[in-house]
C-alpha positions in Angstrom: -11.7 14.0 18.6 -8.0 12.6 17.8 -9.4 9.3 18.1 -12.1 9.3 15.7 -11.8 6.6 13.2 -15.1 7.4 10.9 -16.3 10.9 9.6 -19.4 10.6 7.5 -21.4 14.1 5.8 -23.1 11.8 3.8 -25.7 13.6 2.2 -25.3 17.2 4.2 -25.3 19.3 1.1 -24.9 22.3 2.9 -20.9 21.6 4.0 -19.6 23.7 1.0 -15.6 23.2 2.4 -14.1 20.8 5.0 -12.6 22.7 8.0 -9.0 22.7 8.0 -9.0 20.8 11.6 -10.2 18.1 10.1 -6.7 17.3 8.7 -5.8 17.0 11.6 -7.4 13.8 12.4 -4.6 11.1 11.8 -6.4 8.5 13.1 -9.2 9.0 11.1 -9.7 5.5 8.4 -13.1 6.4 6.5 -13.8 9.4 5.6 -17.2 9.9 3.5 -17.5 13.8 2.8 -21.0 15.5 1.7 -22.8 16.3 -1.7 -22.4 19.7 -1.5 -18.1 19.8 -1.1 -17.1 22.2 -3.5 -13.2 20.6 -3.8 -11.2 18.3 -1.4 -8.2 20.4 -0.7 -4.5 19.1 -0.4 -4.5 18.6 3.2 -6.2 15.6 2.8 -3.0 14.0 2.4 -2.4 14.1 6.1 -5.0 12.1 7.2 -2.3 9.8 6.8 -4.7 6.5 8.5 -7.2 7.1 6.0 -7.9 3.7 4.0 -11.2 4.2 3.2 -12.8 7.7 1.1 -15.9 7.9 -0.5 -15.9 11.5 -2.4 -18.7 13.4 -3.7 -17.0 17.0 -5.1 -17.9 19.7 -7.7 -14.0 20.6 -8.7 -13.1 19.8 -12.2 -10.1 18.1 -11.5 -8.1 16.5 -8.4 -5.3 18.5 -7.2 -1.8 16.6 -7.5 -0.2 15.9 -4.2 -3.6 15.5 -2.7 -5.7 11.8 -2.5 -2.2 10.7 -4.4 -0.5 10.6 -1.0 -2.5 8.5 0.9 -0.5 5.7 1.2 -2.4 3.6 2.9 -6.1 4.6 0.7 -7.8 0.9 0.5 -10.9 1.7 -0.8 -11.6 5.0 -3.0 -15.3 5.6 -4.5 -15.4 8.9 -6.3 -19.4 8.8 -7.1 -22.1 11.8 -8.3 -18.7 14.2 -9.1 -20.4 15.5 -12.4 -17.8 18.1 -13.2 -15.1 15.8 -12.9 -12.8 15.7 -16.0 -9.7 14.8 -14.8 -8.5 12.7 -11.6 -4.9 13.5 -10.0 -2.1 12.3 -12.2 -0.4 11.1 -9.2 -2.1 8.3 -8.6 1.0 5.8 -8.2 0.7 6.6 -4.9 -2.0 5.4 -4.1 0.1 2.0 -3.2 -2.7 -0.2 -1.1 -5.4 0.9 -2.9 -7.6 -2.3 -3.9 -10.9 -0.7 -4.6 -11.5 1.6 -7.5 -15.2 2.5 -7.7 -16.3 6.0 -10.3 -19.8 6.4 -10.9 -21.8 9.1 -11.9 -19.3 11.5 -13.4 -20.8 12.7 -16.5 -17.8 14.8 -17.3 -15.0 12.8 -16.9 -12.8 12.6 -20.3 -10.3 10.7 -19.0 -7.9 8.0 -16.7 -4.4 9.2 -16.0 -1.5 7.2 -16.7 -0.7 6.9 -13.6 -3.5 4.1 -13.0 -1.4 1.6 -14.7 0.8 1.8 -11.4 -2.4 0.8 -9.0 -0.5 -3.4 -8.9 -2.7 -4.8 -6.3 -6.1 -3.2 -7.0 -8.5 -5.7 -7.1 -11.9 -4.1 -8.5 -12.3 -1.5 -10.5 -15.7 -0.3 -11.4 -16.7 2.3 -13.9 -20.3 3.5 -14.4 -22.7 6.3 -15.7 -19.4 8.2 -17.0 -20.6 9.1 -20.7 -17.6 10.8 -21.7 -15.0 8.5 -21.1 -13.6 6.9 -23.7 -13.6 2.9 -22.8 -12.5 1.5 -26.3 -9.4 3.9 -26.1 -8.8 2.3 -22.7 -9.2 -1.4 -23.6 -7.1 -1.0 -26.7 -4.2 0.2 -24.3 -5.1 -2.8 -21.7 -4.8 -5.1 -24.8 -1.4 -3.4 -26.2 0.1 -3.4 -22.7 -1.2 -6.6 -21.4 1.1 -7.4 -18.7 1.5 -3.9 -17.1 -2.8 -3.8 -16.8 -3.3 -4.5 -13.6 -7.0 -4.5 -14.3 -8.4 -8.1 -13.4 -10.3 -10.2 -16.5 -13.5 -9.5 -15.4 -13.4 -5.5 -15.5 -15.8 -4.7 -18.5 -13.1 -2.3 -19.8 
């Protein structure tokens, strides 16, 4: 299996934790895990050919040093995670990323500061995420206009 390029769980709510050999898979570009993963560990940061990740996860927050290594992340959707609150605070590292897509996480309270650093994101798309504060967010886009990267036509 080194050569697998695409790992989907889709909507296998029964894989509770990913297997640790799965790390192992540095070849692997798209990784979309099931609705029932209970937290992404670290290791993901290995998986050091992933450019695409589409997570569903119970944690609460995103461990550091995690999803903010992935260097070459493209494309990240983080969808249905409804006890989100916090992503990683790492996120500068995230240097190719050009798709930002959150959706469906009821508990998120916040964006780190870190996002500011995403320079060649493209889209970013935020829906169905009650708690967090927009206006607070498009007050700092408008204070800090040039270091935004967010395009004109993000309704933030």
């Amino acid at each position: 299996m080194k050569h697998l390029r695409y790992l989907n769980f889709g909507t296998n709510a029964k894989i509770k934790r990913l297997p640790k050999s799965i790390f192992k898979l540095q070849n692997l570009q798209a990784l979309v895990t099931g609705e029932g993963l209970e937290e992404l560990p670290k290791d993901v940061r290995h998986m050091i050919s992933l450019r695409f990740l589409f997570l569903f996860t119970q944690q609460k927050r995103l461990l550091e040093g995690g999803i903010g290594c992935l260097e070459r992340l493209q494309t990240l959707f983080i969808v249905q995670c409804e006890n989100l609150e916090n992503l990683c605070e790492d996120m500068q590292g995230l240097r190719s990323l050009r798709i930002l897509v959150i959706g469906g996480c009821d508990s998120l309270i916040s964006l780190p500061r870190s996002i500011k650093c995403l320079t060649i994101l493209e889209e970013f798309c935020i829906r169905d995420s009650g708690k967090l504060d927009l206006m607070r967010i498009k007050k700092e886009r408008e204070k800090n206009s040039t270091s935004f990267p967010f395009p004109s036509y993000c309704n933030i």
